[in-house]
C-alpha positions as CSV (number, residue, x, y, z in Angstrom):
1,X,19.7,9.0,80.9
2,X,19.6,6.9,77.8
3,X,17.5,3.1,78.6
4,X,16.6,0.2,76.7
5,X,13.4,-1.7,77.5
6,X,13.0,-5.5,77.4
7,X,9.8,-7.3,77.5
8,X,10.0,-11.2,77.0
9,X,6.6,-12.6,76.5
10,X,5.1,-16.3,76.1
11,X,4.1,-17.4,72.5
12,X,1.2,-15.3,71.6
13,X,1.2,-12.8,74.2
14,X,1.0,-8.6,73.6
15,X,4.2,-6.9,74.7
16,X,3.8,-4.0,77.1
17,X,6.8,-1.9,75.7
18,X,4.3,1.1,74.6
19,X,3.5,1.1,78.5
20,X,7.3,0.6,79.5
21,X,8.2,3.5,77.9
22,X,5.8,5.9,78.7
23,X,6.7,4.9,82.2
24,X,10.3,5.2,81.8
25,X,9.5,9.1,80.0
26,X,7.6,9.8,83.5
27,X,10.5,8.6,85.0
28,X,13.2,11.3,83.1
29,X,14.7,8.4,80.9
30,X,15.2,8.5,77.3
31,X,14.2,4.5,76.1
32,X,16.8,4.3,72.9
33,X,16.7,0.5,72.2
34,X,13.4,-1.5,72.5
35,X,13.3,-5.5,72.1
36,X,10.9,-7.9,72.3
37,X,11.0,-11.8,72.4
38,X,9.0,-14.2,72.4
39,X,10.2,-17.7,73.8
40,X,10.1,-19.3,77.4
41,X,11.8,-17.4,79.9
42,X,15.9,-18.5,79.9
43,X,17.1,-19.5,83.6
44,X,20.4,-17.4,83.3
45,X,19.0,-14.1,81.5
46,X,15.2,-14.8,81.0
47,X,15.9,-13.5,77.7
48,X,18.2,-15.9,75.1
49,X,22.1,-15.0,75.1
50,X,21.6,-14.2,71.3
51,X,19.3,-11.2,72.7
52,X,22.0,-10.4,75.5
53,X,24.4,-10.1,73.2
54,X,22.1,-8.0,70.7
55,X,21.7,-5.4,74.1
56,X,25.6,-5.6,74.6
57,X,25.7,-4.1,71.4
58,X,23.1,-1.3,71.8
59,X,25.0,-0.6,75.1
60,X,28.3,0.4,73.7
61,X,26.9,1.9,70.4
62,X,23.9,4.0,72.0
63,X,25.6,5.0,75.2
64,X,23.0,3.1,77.3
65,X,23.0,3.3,81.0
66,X,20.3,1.0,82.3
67,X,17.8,-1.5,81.0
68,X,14.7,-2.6,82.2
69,X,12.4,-5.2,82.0
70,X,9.3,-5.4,82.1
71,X,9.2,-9.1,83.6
72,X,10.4,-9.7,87.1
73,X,13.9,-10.9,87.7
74,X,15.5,-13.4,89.5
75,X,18.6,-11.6,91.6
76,X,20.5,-14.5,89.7
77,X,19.0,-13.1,86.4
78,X,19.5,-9.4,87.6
79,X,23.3,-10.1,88.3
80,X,24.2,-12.1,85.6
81,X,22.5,-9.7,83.0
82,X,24.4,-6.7,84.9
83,X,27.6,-8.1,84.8
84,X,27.4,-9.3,81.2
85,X,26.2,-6.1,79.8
86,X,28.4,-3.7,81.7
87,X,25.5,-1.3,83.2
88,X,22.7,-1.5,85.9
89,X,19.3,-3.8,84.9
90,X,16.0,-3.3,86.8
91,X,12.3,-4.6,86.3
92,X,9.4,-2.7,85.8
93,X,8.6,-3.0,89.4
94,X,11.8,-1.2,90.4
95,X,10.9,1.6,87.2
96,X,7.6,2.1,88.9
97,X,9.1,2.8,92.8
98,X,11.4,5.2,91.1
99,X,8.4,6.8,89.7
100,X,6.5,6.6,92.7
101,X,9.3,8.2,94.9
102,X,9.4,11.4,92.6
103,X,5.6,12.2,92.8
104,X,5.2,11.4,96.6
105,X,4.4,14.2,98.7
106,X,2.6,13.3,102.0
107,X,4.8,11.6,104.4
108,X,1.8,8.7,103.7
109,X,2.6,8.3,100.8
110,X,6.5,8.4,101.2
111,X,6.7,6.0,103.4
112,X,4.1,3.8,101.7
113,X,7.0,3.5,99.2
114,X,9.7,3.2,101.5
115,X,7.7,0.2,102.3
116,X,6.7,-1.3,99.4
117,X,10.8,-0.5,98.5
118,X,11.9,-2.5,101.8
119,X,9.5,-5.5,100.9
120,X,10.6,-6.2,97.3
121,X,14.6,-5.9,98.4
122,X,13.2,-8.4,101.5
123,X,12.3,-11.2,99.2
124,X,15.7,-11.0,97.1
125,X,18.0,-9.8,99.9
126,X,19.7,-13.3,100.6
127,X,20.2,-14.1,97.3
128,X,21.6,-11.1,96.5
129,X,24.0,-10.7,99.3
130,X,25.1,-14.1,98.4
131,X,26.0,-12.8,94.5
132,X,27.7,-9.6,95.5
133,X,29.9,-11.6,97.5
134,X,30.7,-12.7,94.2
135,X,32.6,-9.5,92.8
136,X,30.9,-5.9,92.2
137,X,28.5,-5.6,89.8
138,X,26.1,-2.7,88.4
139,X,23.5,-2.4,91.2
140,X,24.8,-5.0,93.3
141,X,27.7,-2.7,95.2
142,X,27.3,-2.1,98.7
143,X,26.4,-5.5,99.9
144,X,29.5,-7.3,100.0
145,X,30.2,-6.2,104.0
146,X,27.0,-7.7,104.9
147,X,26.4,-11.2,106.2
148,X,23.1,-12.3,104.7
149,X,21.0,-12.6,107.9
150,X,22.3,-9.3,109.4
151,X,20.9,-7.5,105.7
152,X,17.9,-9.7,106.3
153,X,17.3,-8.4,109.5
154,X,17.8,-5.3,109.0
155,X,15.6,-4.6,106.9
156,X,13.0,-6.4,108.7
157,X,13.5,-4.0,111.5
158,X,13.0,-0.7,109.5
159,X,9.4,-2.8,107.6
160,X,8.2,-3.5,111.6
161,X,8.9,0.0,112.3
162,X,7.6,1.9,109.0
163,X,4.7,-0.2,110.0
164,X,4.0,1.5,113.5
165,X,4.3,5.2,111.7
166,X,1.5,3.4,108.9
167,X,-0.8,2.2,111.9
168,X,-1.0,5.4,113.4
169,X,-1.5,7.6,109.9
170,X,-4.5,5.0,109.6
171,X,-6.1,5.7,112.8
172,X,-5.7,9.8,112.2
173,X,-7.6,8.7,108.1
174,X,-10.0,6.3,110.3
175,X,-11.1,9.2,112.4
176,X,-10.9,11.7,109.6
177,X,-13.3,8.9,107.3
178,X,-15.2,9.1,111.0
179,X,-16.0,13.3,110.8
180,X,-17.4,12.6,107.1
181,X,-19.7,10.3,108.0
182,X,-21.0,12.8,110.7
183,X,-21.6,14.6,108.2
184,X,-23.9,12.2,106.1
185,X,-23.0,13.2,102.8
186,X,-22.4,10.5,100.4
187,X,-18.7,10.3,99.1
188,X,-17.6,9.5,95.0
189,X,-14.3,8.3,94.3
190,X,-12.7,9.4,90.7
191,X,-10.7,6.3,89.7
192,X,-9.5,4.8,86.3
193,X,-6.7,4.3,84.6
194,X,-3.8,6.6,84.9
195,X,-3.6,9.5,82.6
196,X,-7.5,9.0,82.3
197,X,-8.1,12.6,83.3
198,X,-8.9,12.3,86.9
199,X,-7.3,15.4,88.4
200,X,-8.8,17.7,85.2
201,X,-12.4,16.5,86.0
202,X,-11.7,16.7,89.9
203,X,-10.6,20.5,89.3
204,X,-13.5,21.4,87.5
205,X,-16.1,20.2,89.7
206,X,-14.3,21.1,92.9
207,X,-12.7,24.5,91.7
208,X,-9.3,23.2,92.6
209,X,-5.5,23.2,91.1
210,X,-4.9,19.9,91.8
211,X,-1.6,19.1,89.6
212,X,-2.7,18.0,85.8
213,X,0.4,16.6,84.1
214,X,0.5,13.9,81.0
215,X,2.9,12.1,83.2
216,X,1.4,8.9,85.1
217,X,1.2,8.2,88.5
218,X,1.0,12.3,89.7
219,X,-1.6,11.5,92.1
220,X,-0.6,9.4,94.9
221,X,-2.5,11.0,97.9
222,X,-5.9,11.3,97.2
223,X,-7.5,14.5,97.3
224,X,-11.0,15.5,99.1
225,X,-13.2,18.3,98.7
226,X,-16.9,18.6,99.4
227,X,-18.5,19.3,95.5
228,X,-22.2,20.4,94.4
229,X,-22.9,17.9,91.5
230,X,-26.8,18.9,90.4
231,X,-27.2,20.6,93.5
232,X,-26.5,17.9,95.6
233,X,-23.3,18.0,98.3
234,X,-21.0,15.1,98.3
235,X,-17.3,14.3,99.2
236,X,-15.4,13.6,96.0
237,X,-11.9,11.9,96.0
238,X,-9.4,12.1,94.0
239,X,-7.1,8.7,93.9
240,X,-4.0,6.8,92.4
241,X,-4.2,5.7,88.7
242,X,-4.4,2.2,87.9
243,X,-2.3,0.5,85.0
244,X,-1.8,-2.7,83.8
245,X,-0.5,-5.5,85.8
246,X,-0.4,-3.1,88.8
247,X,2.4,-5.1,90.7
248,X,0.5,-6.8,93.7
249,X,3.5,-5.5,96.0
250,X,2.5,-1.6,95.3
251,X,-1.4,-2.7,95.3
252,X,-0.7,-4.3,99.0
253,X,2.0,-1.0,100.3
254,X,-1.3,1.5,99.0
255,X,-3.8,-0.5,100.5
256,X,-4.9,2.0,102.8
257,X,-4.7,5.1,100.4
258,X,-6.7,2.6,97.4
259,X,-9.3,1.6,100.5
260,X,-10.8,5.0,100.0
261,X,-12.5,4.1,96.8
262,X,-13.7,0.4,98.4
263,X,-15.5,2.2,101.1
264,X,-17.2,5.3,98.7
265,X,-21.0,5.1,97.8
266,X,-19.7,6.1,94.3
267,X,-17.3,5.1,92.0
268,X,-16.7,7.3,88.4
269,X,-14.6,5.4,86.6
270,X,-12.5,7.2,84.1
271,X,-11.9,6.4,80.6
272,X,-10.4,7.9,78.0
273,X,-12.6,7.6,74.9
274,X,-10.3,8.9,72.7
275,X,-7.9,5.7,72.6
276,X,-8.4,2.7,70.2
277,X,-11.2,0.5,70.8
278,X,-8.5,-2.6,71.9
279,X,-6.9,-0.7,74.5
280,X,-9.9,0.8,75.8
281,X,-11.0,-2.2,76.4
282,X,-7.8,-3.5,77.6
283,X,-7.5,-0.4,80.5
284,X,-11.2,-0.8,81.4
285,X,-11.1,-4.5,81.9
286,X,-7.9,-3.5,83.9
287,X,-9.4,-0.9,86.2
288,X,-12.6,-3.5,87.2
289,X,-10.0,-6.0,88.0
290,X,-7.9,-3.3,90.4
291,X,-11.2,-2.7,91.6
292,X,-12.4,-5.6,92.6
293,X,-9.0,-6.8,93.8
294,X,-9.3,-3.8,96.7
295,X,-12.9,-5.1,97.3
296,X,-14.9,-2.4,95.6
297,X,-17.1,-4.7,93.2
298,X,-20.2,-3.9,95.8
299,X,-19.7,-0.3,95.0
300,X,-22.0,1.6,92.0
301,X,-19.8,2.3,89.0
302,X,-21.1,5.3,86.5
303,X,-18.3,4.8,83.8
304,X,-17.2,8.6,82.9
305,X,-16.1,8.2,79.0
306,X,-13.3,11.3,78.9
307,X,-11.7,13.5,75.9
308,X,-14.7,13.1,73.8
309,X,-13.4,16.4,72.1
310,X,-10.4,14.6,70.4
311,X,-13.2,12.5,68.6
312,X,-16.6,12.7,66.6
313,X,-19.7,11.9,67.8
314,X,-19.9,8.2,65.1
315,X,-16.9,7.2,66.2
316,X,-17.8,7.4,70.2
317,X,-21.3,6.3,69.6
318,X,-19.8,2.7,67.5
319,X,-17.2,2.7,70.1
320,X,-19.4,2.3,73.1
321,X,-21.7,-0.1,71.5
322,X,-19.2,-2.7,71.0
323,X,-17.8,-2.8,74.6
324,X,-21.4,-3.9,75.6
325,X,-21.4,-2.4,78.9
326,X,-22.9,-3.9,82.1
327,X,-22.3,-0.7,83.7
328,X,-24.1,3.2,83.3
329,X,-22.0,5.7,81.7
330,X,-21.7,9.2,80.4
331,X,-19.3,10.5,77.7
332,X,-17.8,13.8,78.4
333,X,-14.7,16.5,78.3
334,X,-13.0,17.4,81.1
335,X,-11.2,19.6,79.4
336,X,-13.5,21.4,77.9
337,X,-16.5,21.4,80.3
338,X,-18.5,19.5,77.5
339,X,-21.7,17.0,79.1
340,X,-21.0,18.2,82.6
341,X,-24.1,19.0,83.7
342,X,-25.6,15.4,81.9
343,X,-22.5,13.9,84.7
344,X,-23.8,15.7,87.6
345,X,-27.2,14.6,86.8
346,X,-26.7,11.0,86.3
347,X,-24.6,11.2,89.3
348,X,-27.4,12.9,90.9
349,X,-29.7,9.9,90.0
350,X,-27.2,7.2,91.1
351,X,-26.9,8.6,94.7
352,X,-28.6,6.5,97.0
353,X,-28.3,8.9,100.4
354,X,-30.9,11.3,99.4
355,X,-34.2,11.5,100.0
356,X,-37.4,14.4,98.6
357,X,-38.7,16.2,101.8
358,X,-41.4,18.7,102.1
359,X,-41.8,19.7,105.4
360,X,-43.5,23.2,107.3
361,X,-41.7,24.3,110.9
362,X,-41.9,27.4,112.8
363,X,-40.1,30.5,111.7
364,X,-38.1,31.2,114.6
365,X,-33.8,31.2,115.9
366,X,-33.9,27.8,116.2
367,X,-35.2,27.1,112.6
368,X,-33.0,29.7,111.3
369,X,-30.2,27.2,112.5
370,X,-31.9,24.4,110.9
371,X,-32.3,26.5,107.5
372,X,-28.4,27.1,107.5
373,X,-27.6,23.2,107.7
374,X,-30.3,22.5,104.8
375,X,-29.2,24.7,102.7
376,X,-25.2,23.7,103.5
377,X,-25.8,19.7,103.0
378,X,-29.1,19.4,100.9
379,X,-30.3,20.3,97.5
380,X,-33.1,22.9,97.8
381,X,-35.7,22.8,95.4
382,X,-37.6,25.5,97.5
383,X,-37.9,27.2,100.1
384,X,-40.8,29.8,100.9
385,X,-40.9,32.4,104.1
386,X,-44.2,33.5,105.8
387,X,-44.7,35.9,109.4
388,X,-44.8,32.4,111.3
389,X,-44.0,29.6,109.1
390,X,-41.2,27.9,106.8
391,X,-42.3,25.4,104.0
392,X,-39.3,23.5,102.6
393,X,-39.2,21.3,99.7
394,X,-35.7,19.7,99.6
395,X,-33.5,16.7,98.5
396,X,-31.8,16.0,101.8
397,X,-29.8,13.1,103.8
398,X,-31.6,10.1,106.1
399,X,-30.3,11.7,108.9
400,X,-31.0,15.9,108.2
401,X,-34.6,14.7,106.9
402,X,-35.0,13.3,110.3
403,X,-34.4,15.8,112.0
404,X,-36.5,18.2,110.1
405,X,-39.4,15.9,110.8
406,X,-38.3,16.3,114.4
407,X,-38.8,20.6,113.9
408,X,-42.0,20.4,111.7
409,X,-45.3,20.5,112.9
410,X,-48.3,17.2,112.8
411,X,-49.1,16.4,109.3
412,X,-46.9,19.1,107.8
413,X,-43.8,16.3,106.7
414,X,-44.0,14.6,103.8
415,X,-41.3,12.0,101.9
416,X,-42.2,12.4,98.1
């Protein structure tokens, strides 16, 4: 389907039309027409009637189907530019949901959407009962039967009830999130900006196929796979992709799911290196701000600086010294398997949950148990067997190196 994209900005504010269109590609549309203005928003089009007309143009010469903006809409706006210009108009929002709905596969995540979907159409749904009363318009059919408080209600109803199924997904996750920590190992979150290389990075170090596509937003449900990152076992995640101005609608409907990477003991934030310094520094300051708007700014952040192969080593090395980072950080390839071990071992360092035990118990059945479970959630540095004895030397969890105090003899435990 041919599209044009709008984006009205403010005098001396960036357009986000690059963004808008890669979205819209994601989303199986081919963007045609692209215009930008700059001037206050106009209360009957938000862009100015010479504009309008300019798209009315572009419409009937390019065979456009559907515009979209990248500002939000009044429904007054929405109907006015729909019945004007002859075809449907959404906002980025809207683009986004669409997006969303084509790359959810957990009933979650589904209904996550369904929600967020439910919400948006709450907050216009009088208004816009009230305008398709009005005549038929692109996007607006289907309402005219409906009073405005019946549609209202309605879709109240179906929010309270997707919210029951939500509740009860959360307390399966809680008690999921519940099992880990039985486990004691500490759990890293990959997060960044979409198309960051995430799910490549997450495959390599957890030997899976999770799906790799340039496409944005193909991870929705995150992923999570016990890894071995310099010997050490953790929990790594694989999450949703930020991007820029993250509509606070879809942050609040993937609370839950984003939540994960609030409550990790690790964050690797992913950035691709490769990009030009401006809008590196433009997606990194927007992945701290998704962060910290999900309550993660307590967590540790190791910044993960990705497709260093599309790049030489002077251009990464003057890249990273003028973002001035408050933050440590690695620069690898995903793709290539390049600085992976220099990852694992600055991951290695950043863990907190391990501690260096060296500790002698008795070589019997019992130990032998004791042996497995070291060996299953514990870097071993050593291990060495005699007729009687065991002497380990290990990097091991708070709650494993007690009990391995509990097994070894008097005077033979020792934290390094």
């Amino acid at each position: 389907m041919k599209v044009a994209i709008v984006h009205r900005v403010n005098p001396g504010e960036e357009d986000n039309l690059d963004e808008l269109s890669e979205l819209c590609h994601t989303a199986g549309y081919e963007v045609v027409y692209r215009i930008r203005q700059e001037r206050p928003p106009h209360p009957e089009y938000n862009i100015g009637p010479g504009k309008v007309e300019e798209l009315k143009k572009a419409v009937k010469e390019l065979g456009i189907e559907k515009i979209i903006f990248e500002n939000e809409l009044k429904p007054v706006q929405e109907y006015n530019l729909a019945r004007k210009l002859g075809v449907q108009v959404i906002t980025r929002t809207q683009l986004i949901l669409e997006i969303f709905t084509l790359h959810a596969s957990s009933i979650e995540a589904k209904l996550q959407i369904k929600l967020a979907e439910l919400k948006y159409e709450l907050s216009r749904a009088k208004e816009k009962v009230r305008l398709a009363k009005k005549g038929e318009q692109p996007g607006f059919h289907g309402l005219g039967a409906y009073e405005a408080d019946v549609y209202y209600d309605e879709i109240h109803k179906r929010i309270v009830s997707i919210n029951r199924k939500l509740e009860i997904i959360k307390k399966h996750m809680d008690l999921i999130r519940f099992e880990r920590k039985k486990h004691g190992l500490p759990v890293i979150s990959l997060a960044g900006y979409t198309n960051a290389g995430k799910s490549t990075l997450f495959n390599l170090l957890a030997s899976e196929d999770v799906k790799v596509s340039s496409q944005l937003f193909t991870t929705l449900t995150p992923t999570t796979r016990i890894v071995r990152l310099d010997g050490k076992p953790a929990f790594l995640s694989d999450t949703v992709g930020f991007i820029n101005n993250l509509p606070t609608l879809l942050v609040e409907a993937f609370y839950a799911t984003l939540r994960e990477i609030a409550l990790s003991d690790l964050i690797l934030l992913m950035i691709d290196a490769s990009e030009p310094l401006h809008i590196v520094e433009k997606k990194l300051e927007t992945s701290i701000d998704a962060l910290n708007s999900i309550g993660a700014n307590g967590v540790p952040i190791l910044l993960v600086f990705n497709k260093i192969d599309l790049m030489d080593q002077e251009e990464l090395k003057n890249k990273i010294e003028q973002l001035s980072l408050p933050y440590e950080y690695v620069a690898i390839s995903a793709k290539n398997g390049w600085n992976i071990k220099n990852l694992e071992e600055k991951v290695s360092q950043m863990l907190k949950g391990f501690i260096r035990v060296k500790a002698t118990i008795p070589y019997d059945s019992t130990s032998m148990r004791m042996i497995k479970e070291l060996y299953d959630k514990s870097k071993v540095i050593n291990i060495e067997y005699d007729d009687r004895r065991v002497t380990v030397d290990v990097e091991t969890t708070v709650e494993l190196a007690e009990k391995l105090r509990r097994f070894s003899s008097r005077g033979e435990f020792k934290v390094e």
